[in-house]
C-alpha positions as CSV (number, residue, x, y, z in Angstrom):
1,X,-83.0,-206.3,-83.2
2,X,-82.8,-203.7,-85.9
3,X,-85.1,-200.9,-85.1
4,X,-83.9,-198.6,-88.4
5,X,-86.8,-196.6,-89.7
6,X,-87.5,-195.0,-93.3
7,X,-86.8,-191.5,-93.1
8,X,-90.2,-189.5,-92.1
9,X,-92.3,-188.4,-95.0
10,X,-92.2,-185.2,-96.7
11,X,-95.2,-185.0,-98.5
12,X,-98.4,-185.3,-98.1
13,X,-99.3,-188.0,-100.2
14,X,-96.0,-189.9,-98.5
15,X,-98.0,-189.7,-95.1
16,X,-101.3,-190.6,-96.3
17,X,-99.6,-194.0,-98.0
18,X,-97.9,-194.6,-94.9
19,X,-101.0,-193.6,-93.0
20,X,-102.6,-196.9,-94.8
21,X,-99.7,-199.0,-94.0
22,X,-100.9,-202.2,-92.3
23,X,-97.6,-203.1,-90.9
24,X,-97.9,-200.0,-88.3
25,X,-99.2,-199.3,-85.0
26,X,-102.8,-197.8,-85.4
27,X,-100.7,-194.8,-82.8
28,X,-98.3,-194.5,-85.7
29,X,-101.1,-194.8,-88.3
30,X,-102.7,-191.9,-86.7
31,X,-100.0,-190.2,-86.8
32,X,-98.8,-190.2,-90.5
33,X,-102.9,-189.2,-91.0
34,X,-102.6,-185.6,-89.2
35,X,-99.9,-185.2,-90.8
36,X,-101.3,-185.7,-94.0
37,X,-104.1,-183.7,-93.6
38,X,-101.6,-180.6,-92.4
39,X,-99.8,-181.0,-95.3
40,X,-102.7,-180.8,-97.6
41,X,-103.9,-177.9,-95.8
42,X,-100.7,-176.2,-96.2
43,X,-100.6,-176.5,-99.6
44,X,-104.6,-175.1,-100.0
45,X,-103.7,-172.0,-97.9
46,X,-100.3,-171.3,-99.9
47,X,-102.8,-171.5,-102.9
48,X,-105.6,-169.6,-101.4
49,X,-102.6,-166.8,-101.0
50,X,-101.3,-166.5,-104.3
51,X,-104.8,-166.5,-105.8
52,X,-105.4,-163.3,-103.7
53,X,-108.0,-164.4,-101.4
């Protein structure tokens, strides 16, 4: 048995399509959505910074 995985995600849109992957565990699903969300929430403070709020 072959257990080789994609590498993990690096963005957030790459967590949120894997997040909505059918072939994976609702854990793993989960998973890949909190990660999403952090990512995105990452990116709005990074934005929030440079904008000078």
């Amino acid at each position: 048995m072959d257990d080789t995985r994609p590498p993990p995600p690096m963005e957030p849109q790459e967590c949120r399509q894997r997040a909505e992957d059918q072939d994976l565990s609702p854990s793993e699903r989960l998973i890949y959505a909190v990660l999403a969300v952090a990512g995105e929430l990452h990116i709005i403070r990074q934005q929030l910074r440079k904008s000078g709020r």
